[in-house]
C-alpha positions in Angstrom: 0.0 0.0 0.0 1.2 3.6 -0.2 1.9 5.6 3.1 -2.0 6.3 3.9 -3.4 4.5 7.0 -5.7 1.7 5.8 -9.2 2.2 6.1 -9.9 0.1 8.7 -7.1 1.9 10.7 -9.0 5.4 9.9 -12.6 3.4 11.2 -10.9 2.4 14.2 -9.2 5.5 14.8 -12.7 7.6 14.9 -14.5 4.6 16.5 -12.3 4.2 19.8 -11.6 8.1 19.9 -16.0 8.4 20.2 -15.7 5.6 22.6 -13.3 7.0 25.1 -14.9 10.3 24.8 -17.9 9.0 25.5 -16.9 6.8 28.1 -15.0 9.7 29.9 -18.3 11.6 29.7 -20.5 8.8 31.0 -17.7 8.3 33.9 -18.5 12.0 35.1 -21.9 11.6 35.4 -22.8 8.1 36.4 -22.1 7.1 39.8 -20.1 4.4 39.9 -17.1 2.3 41.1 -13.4 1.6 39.1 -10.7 -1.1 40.5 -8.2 1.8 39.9 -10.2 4.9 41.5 -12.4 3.4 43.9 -16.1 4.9 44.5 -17.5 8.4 43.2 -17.9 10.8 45.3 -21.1 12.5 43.3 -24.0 13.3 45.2 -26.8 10.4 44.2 -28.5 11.1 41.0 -32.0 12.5 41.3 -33.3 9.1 40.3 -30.9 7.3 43.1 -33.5 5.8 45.4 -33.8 7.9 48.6 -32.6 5.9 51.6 -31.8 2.7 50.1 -29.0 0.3 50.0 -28.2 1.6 46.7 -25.0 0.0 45.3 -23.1 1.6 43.1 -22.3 -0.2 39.7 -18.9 -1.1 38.2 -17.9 1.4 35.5 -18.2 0.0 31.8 -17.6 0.8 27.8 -19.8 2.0 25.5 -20.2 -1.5 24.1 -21.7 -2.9 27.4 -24.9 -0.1 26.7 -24.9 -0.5 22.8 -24.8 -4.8 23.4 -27.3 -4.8 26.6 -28.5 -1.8 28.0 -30.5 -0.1 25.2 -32.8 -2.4 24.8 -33.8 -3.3 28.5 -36.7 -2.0 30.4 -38.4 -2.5 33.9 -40.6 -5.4 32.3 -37.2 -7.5 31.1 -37.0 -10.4 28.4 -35.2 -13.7 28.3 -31.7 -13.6 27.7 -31.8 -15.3 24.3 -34.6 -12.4 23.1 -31.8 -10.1 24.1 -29.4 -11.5 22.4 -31.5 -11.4 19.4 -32.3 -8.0 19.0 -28.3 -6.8 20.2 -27.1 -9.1 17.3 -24.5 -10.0 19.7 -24.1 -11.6 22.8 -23.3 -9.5 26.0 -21.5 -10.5 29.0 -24.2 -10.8 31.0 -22.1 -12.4 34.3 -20.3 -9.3 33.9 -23.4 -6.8 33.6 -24.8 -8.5 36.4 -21.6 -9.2 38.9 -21.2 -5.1 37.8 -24.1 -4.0 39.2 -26.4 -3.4 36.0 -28.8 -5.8 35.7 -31.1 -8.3 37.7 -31.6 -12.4 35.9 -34.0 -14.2 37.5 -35.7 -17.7 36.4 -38.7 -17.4 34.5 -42.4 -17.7 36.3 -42.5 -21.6 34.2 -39.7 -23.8 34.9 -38.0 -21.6 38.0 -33.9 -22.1 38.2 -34.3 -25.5 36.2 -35.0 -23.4 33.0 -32.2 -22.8 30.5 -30.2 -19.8 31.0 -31.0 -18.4 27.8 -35.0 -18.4 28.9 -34.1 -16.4 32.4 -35.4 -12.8 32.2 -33.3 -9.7 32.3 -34.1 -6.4 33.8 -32.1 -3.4 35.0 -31.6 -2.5 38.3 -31.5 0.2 40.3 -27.6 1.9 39.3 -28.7 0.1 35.4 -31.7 2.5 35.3 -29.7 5.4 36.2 -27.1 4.4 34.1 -29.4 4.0 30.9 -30.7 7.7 31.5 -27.3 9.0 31.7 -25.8 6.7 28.4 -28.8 6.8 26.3 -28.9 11.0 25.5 -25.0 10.9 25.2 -24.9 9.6 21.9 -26.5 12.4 20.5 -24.6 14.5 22.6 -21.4 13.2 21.6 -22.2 13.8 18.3 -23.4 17.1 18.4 -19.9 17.9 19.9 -17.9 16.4 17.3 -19.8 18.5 14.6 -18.9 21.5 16.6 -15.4 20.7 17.0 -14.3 19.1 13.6 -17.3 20.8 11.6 -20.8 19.7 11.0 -19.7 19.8 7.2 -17.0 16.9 8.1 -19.3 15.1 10.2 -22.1 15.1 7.9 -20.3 14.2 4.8 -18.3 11.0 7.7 -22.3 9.7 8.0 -22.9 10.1 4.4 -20.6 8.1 3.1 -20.5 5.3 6.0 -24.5 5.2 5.4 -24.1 4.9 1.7 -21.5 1.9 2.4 -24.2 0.3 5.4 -26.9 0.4 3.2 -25.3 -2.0 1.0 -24.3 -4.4 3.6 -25.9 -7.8 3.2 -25.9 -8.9 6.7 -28.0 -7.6 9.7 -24.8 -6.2 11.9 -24.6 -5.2 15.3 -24.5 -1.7 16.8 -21.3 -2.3 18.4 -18.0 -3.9 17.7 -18.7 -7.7 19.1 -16.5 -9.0 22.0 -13.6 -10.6 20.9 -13.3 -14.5 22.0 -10.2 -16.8 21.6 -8.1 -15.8 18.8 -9.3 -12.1 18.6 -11.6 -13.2 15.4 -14.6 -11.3 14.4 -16.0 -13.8 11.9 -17.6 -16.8 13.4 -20.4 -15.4 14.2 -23.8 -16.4 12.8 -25.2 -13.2 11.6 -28.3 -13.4 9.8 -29.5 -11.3 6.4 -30.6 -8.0 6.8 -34.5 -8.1 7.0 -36.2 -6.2 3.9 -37.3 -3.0 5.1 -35.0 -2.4 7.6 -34.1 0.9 9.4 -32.6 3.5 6.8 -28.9 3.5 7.6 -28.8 7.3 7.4 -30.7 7.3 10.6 -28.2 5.7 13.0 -25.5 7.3 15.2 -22.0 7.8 13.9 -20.5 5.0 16.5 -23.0 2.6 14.7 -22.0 3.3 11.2 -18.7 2.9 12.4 -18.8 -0.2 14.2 -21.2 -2.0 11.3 -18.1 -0.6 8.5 -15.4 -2.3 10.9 -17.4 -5.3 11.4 -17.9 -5.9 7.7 -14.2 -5.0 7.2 -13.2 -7.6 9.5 -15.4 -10.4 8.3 -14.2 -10.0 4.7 -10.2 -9.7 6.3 -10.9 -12.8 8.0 -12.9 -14.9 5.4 -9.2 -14.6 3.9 -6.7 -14.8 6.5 -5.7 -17.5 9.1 -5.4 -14.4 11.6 -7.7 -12.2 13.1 -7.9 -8.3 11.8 -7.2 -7.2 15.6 -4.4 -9.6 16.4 -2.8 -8.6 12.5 -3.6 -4.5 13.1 -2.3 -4.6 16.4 0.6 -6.7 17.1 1.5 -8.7 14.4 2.1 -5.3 12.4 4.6 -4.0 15.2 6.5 -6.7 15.5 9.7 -7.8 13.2 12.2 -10.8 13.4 14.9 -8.2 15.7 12.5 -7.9 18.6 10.0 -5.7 20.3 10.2 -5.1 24.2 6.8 -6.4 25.5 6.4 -3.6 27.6 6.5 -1.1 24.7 4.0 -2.4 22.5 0.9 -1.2 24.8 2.2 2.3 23.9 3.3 1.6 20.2 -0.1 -0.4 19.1 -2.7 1.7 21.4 -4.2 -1.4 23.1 -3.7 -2.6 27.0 -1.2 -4.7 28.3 -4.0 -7.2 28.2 -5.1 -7.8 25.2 -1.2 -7.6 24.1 -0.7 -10.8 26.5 -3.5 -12.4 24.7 -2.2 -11.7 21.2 1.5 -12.8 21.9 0.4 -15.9 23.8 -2.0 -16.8 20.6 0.7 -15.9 18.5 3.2 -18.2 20.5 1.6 -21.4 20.6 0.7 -21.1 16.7 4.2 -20.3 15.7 3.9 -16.9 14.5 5.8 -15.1 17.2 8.6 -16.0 20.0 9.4 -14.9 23.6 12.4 -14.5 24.9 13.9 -13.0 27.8 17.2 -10.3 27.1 20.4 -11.5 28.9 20.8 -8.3 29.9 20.4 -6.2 33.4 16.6 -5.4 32.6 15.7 -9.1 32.0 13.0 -7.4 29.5 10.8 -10.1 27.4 11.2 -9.3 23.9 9.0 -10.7 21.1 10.3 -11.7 17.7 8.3 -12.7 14.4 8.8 -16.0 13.3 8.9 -16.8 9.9 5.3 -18.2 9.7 4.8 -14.3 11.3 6.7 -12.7 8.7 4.7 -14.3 6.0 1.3 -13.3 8.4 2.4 -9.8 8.4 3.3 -9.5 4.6 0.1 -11.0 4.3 -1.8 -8.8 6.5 -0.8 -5.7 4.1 -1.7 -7.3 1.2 -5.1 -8.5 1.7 -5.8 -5.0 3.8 -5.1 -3.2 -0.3 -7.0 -5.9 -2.4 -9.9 -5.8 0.1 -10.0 -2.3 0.2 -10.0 -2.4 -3.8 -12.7 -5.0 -3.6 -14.8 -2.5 -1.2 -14.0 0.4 -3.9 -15.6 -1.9 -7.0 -18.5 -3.2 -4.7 -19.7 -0.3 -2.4 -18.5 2.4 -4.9 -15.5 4.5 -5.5 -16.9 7.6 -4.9 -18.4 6.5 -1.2 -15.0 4.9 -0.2 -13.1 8.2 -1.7 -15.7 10.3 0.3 -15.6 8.5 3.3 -11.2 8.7 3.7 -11.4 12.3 2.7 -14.3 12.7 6.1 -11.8 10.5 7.8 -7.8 11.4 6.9 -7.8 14.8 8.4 -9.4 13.6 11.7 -6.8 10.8 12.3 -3.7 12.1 10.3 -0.6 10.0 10.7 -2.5 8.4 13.6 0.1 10.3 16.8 -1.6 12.4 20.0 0.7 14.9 18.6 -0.8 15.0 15.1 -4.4 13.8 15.5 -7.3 16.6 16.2 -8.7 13.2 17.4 -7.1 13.4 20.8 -8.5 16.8 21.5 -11.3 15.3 22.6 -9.8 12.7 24.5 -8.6 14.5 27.9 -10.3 12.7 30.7 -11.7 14.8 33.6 -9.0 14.6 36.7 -10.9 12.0 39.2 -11.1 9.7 35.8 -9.2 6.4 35.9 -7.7 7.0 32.5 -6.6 10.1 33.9 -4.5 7.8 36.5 -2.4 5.9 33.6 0.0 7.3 31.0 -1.7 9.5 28.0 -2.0 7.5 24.9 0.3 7.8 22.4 -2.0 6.4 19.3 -4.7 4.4 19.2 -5.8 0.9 17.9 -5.6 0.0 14.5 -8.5 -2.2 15.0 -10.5 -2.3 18.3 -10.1 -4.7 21.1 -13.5 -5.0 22.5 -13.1 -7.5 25.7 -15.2 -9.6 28.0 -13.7 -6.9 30.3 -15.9 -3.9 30.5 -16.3 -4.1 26.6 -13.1 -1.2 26.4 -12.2 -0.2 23.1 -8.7 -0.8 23.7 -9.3 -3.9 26.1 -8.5 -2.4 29.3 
């Protein structure tokens, strides 16, 4: 490819900068807990039961309302219905060990039933929570037109709802959460119903997560390694050696969901760890040779399947869509990017607690974790 950021690099890019600004948002206003930061301090929200035993949830992504939250109310539905209309699965251990949501056994069968027939409803902090989440995305949005230009922003959705309405298969709202191997395709998503929502309608996150999802699955149809695993690490590393340590800050994704990548890419002969003789005892990764061939690989199919997007969703929408995107992200650095202006968390934040980021992920790492963008 030339020197231009592929586009799923740009998607990502604008994706996990809404995200975090988002998130940071929903983190001022939602009372809440973090491992890092402990419990809020706010005053209870105005719909915080008076006098009760209140407990305050464990703080989550964007993902985790976009998957779940959205489409609960006080009357609830079976897990599977859930699942069903999110066009994903949520971690509902998670949502509910968090504090978000209540599953109890339905009225026929009690706890012998199948946990896919038990019903889901949000509690409490998940009612307060979907009051706070559900306006932000609007609110987000209206911001980034402000900031970047509603021109910019308008002619982004344009283009992405151009691509989306071509789309075959009935995606998500979200980016899915990443299982073993850090695939996206696998999943059994169904044809898009006729008559389905006009695509110009949805929010910007949306558009971008269903352009990202459709990316991947194409990548990965292709490719004996996952679009994340390729974007993120596999791209960074070379046969001298990266220190482990500095790839959270040279790929944009937690120390995490590195450790998951290299081990992955260990035990299927892509990638080696060793440990340097020297003072530091630093663990360095190396590409293999079956790596080296992934990674030449990886930049290969990213140019013919961006030419096959060209030909199929139309030259013009793709060309439209990078010119929205390429000033936004630029070379992809905090130093470059009008991206990161947004992304400044407030000071009792936990990202405000760990070193600024340095660049962001070339293709998101949505986890079982709190469903974070960058798998924190």
């Amino acid at each position: 490819m030339d020197d231009r950021l592929p586009l799923p690099a740009l998607l990502s890019f604008a994706l996990v900068a809404f995200t975090i600004e988002f998130d940071n948002e929903a983190e001022r206003q939602i009372p809440h807990y973090t491992t890092r930061r402990g419990s809020t301090s706010q005053e209870p929200a105005k719909s915080e039961p008076a006098g009760s035993d209140f407990r305050k949830p464990w703080l989550v992504s964007m993902a985790m309302y976009l998957n779940c939250m959205q489409f609960l109310d006080e009357k609830g539905m079976p897990a599977r219905e859930l699942v069903r209309r999110a066009r994903a699965r949520t971690n509902f251990r998670g949502m509910h060990r968090w504090g978000y949501i209540s599953m109890r056994p339905p009225s026929e069968g009690g706890a012998k039933a199948a946990k896919s027939e038990w019903i889901v409803r949000p509690n409490a902090a998940g009612r307060i929570a979907q009051q706070i989440w559900k306006p932000l995305l609007h609110e987000m949005e209206d911001r980034w037109s402000e900031r970047f230009g509603n021109r910019q922003i308008v002619q982004m959705r344009k283009a992405l709802a151009a691509i989306e309405g071509q789309f075959g298969l009935d995606l998500p709202d979200c980016m899915p959460i990443l299982g073993y191997g850090l695939f996206s395709k696998g999943k059994k998503y169904k044809d898009k119903p006729a008559g389905s929502r006009d695509a110009t309608e949805r929010r910007l996150p949306v558009l971008l997560a269903r352009a990202l999802l459709a990316f991947a699955i194409d990548f990965e149809s292709e490719s004996k390694l996952s679009l994340a695993m390729s974007a993120n690490v596999v791209r960074i590393l070379d046969k001298e050696g990266v220190r482990v340590r500095d790839l959270p800050v040279l790929s944009g994704v937690s120390k995490e969901a590195v450790s998951v990548s290299l081990s992955f890419l260990s035990k299927n002969g892509y990638a080696t760890l060793t440990t340097e003789l020297s003072r530091s005892r630093a663990r360095v990764a190396r590409l293999a040779e079956k790596g080296i061939r992934a990674q030449a690989a990886y930049h290969q199919l990213l140019e013919s399947r961006e030419e096959k997007w060209a030909s199929r969703f139309g030259r013009d929408n793709l060309r439209a869509l990078r010119h929205a995107l390429e000033p936004l992200v630029a070379d992809g650095t905090a130093e470059a990017s009008p991206l990161f202006r947004g992304l400044e968390p407030h000071p009792r934040a936990w990202r405000a607690s760990v070193p600024k980021l340095a660049t962001l992920p070339h293709y998101p790492m949505v986890s079982h974790r709190g469903g974070y963008p960058d798998g924190s």
